[in-house]
Backbone as CSV, one residue per row, in Angstrom:
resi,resn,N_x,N_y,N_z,CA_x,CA_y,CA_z,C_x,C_y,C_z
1,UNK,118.317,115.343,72.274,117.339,115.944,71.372,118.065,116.522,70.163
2,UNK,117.469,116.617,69.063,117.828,116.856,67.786,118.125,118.596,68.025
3,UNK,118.065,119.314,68.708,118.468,120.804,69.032,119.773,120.705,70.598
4,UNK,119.675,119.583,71.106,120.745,119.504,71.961,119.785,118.856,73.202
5,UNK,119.987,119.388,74.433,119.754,118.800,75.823,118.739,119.605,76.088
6,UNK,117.584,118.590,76.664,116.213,119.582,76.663,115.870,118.993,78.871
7,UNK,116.228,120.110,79.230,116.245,120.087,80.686,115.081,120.139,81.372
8,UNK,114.299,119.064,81.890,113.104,119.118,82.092,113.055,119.892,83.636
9,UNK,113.697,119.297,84.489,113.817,120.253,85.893,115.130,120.953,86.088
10,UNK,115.102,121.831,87.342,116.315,122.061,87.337,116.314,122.731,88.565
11,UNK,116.882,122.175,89.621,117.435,122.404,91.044,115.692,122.054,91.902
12,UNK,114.885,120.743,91.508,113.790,120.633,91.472,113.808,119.671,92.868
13,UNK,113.092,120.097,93.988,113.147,119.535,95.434,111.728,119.214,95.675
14,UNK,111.040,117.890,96.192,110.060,117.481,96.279,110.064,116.347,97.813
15,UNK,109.479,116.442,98.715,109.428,115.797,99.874,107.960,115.117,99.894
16,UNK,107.493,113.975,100.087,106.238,113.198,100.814,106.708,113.139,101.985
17,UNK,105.736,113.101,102.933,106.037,112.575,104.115,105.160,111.411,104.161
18,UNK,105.147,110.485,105.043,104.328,108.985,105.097,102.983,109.404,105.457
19,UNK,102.331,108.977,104.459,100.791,109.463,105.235,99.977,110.275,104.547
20,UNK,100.814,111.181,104.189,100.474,112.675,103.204,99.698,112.537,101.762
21,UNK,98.829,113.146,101.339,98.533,113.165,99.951,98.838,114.729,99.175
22,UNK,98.730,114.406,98.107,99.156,115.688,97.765,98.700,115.577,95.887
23,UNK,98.825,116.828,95.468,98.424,116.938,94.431,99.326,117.809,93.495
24,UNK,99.558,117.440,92.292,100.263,118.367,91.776,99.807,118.480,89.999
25,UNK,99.712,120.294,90.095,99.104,120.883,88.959,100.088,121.158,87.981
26,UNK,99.660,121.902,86.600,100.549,122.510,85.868,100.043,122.155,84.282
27,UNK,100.683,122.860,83.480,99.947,122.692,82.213,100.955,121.810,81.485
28,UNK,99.911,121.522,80.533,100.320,119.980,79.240,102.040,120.399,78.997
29,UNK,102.806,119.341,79.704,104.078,119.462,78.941,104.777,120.336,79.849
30,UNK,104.447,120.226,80.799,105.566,121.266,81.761,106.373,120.168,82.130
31,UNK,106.142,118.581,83.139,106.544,117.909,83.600,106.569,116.856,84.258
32,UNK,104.763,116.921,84.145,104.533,116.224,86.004,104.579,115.279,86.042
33,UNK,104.115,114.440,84.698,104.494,112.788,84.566,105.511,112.244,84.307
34,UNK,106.933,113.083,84.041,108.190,113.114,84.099,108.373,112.576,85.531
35,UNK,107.716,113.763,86.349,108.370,113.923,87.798,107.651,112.801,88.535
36,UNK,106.497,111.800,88.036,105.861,110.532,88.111,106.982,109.529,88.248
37,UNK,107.477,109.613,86.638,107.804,108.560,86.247,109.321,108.560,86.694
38,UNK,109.838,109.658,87.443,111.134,109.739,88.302,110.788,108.880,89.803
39,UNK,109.765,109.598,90.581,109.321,108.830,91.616,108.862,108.168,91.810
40,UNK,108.426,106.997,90.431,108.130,105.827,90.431,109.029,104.542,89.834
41,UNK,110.671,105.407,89.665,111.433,104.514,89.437,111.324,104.161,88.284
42,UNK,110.545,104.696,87.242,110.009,104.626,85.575,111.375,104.722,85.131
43,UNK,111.516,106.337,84.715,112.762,106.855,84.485,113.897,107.044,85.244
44,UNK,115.016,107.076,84.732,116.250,107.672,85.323,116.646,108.956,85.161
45,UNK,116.578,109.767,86.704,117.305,110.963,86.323,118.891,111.108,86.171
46,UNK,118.741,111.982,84.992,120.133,112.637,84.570,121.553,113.166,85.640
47,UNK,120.774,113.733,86.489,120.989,114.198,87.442,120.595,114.154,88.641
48,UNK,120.673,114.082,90.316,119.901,114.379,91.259,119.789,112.773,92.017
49,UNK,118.853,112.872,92.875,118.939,111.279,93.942,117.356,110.914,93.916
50,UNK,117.109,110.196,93.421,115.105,110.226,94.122,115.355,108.814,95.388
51,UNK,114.814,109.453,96.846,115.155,108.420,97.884,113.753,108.370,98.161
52,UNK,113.739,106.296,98.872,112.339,105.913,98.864,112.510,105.274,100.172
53,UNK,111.995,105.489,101.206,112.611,105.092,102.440,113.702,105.519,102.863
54,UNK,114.371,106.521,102.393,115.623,106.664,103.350,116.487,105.727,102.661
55,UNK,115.932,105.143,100.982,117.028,104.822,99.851,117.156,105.351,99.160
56,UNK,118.551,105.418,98.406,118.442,105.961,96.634,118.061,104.718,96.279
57,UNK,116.851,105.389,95.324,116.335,104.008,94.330,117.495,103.774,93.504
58,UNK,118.284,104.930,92.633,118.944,104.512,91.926,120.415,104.470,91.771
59,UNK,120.507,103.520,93.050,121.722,103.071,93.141,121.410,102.001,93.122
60,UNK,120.958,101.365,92.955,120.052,99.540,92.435,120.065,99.494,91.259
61,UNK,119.893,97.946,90.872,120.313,97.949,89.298,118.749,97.297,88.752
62,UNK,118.845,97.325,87.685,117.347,97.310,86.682,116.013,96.355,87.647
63,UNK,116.828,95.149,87.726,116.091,93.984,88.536,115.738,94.293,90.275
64,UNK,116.644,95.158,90.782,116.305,95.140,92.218,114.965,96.579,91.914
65,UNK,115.166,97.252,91.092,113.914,98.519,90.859,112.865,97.977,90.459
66,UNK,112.822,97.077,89.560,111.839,95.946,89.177,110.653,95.478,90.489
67,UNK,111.721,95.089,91.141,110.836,94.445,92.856,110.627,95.111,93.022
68,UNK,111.294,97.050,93.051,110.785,97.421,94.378,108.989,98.470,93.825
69,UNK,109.171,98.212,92.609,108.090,98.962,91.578,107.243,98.013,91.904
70,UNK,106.926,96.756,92.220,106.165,95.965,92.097,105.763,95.741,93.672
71,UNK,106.315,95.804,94.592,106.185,95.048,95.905,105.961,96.628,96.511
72,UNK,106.167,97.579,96.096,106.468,99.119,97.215,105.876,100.213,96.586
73,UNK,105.157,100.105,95.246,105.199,101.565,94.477,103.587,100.997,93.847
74,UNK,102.248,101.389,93.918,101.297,101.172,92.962,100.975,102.476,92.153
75,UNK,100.582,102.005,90.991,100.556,103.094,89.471,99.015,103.098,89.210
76,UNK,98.732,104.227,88.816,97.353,104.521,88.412,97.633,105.197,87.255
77,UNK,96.889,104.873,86.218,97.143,105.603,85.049,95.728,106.657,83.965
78,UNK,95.644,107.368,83.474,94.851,108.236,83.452,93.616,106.984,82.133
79,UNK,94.911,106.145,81.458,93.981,105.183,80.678,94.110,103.989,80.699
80,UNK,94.159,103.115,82.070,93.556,102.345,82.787,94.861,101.077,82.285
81,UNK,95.037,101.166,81.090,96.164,100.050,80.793,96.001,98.618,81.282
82,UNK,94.772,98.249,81.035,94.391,96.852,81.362,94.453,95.825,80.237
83,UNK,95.027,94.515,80.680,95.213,93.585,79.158,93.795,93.388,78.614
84,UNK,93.461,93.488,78.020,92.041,93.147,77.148,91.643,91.724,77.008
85,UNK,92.828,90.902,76.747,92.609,89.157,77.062,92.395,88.651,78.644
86,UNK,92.563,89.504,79.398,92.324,89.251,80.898,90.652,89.825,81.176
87,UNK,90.559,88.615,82.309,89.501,89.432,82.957,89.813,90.623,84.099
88,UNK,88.787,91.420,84.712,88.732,92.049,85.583,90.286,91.172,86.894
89,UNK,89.579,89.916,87.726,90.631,89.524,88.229,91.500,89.230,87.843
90,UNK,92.061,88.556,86.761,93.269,88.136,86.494,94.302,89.526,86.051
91,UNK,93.533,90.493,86.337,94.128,91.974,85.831,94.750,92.193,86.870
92,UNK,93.839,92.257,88.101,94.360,92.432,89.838,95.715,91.746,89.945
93,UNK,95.043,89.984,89.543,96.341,89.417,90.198,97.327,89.245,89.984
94,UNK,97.523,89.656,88.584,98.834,89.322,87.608,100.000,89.986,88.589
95,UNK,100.438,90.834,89.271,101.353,91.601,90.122,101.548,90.600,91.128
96,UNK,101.066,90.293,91.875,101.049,89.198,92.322,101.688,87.759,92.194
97,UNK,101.142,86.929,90.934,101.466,86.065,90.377,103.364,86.733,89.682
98,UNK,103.253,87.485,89.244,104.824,88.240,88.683,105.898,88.286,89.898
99,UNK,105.389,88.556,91.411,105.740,88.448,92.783,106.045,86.894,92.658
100,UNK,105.612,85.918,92.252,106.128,84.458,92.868,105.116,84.127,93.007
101,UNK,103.847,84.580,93.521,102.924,83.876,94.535,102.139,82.989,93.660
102,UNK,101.461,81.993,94.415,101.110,80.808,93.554,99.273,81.548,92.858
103,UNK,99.180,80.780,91.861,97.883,81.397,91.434,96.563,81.576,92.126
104,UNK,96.364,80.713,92.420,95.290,80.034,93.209,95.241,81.464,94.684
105,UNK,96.373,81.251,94.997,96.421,82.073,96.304,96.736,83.727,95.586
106,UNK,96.930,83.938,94.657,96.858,85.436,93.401,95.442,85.519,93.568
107,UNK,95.104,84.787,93.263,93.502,84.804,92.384,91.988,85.670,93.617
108,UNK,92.622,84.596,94.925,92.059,84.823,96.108,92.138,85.935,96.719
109,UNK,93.774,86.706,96.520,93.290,87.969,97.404,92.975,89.115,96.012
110,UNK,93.173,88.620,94.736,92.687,89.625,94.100,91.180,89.871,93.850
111,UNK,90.838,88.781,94.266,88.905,89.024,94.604,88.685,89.698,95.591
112,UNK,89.593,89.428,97.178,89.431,90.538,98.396,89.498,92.042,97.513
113,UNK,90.080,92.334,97.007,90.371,93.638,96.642,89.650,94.083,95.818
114,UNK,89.178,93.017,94.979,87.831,93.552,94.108,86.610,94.079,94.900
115,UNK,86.355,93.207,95.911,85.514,93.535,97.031,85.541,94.668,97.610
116,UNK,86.668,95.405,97.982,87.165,96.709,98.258,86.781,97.517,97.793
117,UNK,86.930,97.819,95.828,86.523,98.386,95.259,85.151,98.367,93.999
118,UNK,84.421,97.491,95.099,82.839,97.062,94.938,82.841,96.654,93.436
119,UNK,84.067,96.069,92.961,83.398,95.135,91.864,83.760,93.605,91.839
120,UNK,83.198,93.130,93.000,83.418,91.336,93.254,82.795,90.938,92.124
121,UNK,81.201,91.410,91.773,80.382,90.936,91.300,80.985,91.122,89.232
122,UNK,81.873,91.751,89.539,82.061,91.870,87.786,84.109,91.102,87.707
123,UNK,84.159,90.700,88.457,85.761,89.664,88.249,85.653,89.048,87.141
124,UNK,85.069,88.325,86.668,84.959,87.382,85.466,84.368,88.734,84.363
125,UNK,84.357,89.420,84.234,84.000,90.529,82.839,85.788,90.436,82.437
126,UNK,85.341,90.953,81.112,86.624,91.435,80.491,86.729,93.168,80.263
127,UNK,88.028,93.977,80.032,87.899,95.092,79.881,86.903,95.790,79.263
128,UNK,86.271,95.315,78.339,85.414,95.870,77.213,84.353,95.735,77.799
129,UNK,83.656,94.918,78.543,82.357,94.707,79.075,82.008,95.419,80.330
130,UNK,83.280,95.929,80.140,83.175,97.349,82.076,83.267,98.360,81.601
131,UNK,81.946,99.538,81.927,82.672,101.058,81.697,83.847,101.611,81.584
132,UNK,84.362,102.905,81.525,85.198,103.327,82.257,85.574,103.506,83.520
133,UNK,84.805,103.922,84.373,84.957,104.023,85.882,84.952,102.663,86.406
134,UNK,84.703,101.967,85.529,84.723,100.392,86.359,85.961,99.706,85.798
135,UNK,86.496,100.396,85.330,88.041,100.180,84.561,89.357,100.588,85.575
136,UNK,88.698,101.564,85.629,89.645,102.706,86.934,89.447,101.744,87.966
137,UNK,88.594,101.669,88.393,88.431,100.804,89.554,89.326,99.420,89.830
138,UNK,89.136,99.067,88.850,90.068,97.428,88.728,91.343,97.696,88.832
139,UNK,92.347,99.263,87.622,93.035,99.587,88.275,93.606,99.939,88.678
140,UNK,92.818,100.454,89.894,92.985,101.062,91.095,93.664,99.807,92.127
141,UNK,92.419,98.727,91.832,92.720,97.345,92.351,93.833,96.744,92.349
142,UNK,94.512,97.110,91.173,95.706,96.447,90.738,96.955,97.148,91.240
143,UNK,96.819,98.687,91.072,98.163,98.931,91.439,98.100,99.409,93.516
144,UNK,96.924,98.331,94.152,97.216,98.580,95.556,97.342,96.734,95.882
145,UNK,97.022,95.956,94.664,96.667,94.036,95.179,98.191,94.379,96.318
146,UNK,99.658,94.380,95.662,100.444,94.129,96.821,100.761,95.339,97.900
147,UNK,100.004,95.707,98.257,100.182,96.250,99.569,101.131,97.460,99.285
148,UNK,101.535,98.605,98.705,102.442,99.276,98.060,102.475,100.296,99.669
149,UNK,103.578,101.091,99.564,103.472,102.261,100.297,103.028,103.621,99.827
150,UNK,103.691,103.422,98.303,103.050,104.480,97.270,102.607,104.451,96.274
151,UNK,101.690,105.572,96.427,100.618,105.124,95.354,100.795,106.761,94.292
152,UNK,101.159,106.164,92.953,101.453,107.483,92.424,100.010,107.569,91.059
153,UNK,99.250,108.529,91.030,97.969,108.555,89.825,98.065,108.969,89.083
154,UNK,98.526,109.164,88.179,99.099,110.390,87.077,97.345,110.423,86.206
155,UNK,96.406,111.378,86.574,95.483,112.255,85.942,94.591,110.813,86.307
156,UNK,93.859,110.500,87.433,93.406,109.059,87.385,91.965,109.614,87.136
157,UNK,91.661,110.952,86.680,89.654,111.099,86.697,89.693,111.621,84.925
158,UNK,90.845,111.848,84.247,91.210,112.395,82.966,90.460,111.935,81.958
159,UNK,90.090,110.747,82.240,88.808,109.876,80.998,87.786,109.488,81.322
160,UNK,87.132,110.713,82.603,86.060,110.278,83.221,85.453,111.234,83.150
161,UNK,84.257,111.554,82.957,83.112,112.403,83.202,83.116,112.948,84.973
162,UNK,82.677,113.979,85.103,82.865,114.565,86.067,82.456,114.053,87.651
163,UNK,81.405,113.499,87.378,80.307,112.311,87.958,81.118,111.078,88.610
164,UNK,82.044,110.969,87.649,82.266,109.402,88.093,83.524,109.259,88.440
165,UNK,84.366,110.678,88.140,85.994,110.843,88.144,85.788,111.150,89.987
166,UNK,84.508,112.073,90.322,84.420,112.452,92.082,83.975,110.717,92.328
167,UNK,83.769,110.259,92.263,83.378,108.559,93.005,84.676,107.688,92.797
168,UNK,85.898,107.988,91.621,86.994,107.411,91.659,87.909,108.300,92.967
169,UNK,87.564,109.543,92.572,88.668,109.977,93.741,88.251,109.805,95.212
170,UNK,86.861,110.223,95.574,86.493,109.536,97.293,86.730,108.243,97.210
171,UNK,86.762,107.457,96.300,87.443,106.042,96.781,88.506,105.774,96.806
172,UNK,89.653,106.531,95.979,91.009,107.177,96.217,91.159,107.302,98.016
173,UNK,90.762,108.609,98.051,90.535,109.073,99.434,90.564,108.282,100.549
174,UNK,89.604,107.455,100.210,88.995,106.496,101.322,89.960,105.256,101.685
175,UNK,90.472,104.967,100.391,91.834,103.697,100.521,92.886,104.238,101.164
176,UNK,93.246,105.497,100.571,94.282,106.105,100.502,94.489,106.134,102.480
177,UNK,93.166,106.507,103.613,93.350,106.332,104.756,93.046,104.913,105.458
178,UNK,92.828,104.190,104.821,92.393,102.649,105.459,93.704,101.766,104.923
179,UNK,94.396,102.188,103.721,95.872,101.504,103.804,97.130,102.348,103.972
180,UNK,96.727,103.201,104.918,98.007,104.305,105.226,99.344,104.487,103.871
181,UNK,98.147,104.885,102.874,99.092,105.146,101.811,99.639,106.764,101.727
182,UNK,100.775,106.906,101.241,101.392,107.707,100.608,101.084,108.108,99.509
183,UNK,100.418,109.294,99.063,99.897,109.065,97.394,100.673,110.745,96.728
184,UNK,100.536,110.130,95.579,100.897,111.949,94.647,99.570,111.888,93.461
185,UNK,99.061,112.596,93.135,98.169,112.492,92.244,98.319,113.420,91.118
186,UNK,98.570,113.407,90.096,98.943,114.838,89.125,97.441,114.672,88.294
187,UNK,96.732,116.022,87.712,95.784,116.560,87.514,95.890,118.228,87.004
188,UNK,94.840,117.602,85.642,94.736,119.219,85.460,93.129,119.836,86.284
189,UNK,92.829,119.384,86.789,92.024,119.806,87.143,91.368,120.330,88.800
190,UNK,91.641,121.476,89.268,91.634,121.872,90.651,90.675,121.428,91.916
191,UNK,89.405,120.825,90.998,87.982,119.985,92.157,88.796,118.618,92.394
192,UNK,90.207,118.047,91.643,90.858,116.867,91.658,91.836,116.989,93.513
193,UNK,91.754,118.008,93.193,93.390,119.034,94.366,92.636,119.450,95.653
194,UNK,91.930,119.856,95.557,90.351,120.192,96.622,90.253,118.377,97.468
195,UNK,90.478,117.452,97.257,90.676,116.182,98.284,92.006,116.263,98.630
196,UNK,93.021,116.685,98.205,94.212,116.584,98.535,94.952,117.269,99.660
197,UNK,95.584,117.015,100.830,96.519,118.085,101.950,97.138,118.853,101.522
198,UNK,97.859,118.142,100.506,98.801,119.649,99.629,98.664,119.785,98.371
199,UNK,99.228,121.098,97.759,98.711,121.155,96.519,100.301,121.666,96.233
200,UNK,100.607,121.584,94.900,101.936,121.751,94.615,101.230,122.353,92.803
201,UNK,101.974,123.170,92.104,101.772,124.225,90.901,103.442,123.994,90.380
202,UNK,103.456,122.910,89.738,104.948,123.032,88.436,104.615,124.384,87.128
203,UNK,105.887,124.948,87.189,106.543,125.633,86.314,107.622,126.191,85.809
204,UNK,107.784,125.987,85.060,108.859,126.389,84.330,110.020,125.112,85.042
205,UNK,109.943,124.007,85.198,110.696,122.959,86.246,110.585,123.058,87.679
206,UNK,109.656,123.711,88.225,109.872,124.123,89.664,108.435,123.866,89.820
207,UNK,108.319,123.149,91.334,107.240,123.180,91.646,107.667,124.210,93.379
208,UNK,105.910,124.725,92.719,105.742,125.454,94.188,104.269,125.143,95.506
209,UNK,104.647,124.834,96.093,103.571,124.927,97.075,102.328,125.595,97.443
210,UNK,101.492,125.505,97.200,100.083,126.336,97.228,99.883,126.122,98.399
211,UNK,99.249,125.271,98.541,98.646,125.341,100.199,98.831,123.091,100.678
């Protein structure tokens, strides 16, 4: 940084256990999508180990983090980041198809999963022709098509009306125990943390445990 070294955490300890959901609060610019984009293998920390299974991710080099972001880790993002030249499915399956797998057989289980998240009937729409919540939804679709262990949301109800952000998160919820996922969800908002087992409060680089 143009003033020197700007230390985002510092002596900063964070555990999932398999199974667990959890939530973590804090205000604009403290960290939390930092601390996302650390445990999703995004970024590299400066310092410190982030282990994913009982690995350091980053003792692997660009291409083996690549796979394991793609085959082990699904991303939810607060603004949906869908290609606009794609439809609904070809949004799902592209992770997939990037995996090796042949199209045809992409295409197929990314309709199962549309099905999942009750929009079979809109696969052939394009981004623009789906709400928002039906945006989220797709993906939602997308970052679980390969089977991930973790599922990280960084603010996934943030461009949703209040209405429709509670019908993204019980369907959160609901996946989250029918594919024995691992999830972290960051949120400013506490009715977001209220579905969650744990709740975690970053500040000042430190997160602390609420309940």
């Amino acid at each position: 940084m143009p003033k020197g070294v700007l230390r985002i955490f510092s002596g900063l300890h964070f555990e999932l256990e398999a199974g667990d959901i959890a939530a973590v609060m804090g205000a604009s610019g403290v960290g939390k999508t930092t601390l996302l984009n650390l445990l999703g293998a995004l970024d590299r920390p400066t310092e410190g180990t982030v282990y994913l299974d009982g690995e350091d991710l980053f003792a692997r080099d660009e291409m083996e983090l690549a796979r394991i972001r793609n085959r082990k880790i699904g991303f939810v993002f607060q603004f949906f980041h869908l290609l606009p030249e794609f439809t609904a499915l070809e949004n799902v399956s592209l992770p997939l198809m990037i995996s090796g797998l042949d199209r045809l057989e992409a295409l197929k289980k990314g309709l199962d999963i549309l099905r999942e998240v009750f929009l079979e009937d809109k696969a052939h729409c394009r981004p623009a022709q789906l709400s928002a919540g039906e945006q989220q939804r797709v993906a939602i679709a997308r970052a679980l098509i390969n089977e991930p262990k973790l599922l990280l949301a960084d603010e996934p109800t943030g461009n949703l009306d209040w209405k429709t952000g509670e019908l993204i998160l019980r369907l959160l919820l609901d996946l989250h125990k029918r594919k024995g996922l691992s999830s972290i969800l960051v949120t400013h908002n506490d009715k977001v943390a209220q579905f969650c087992r744990k709740l975690y409060v970053m500040e000042r680089g430190e997160l602390k445990l609420l309940a």
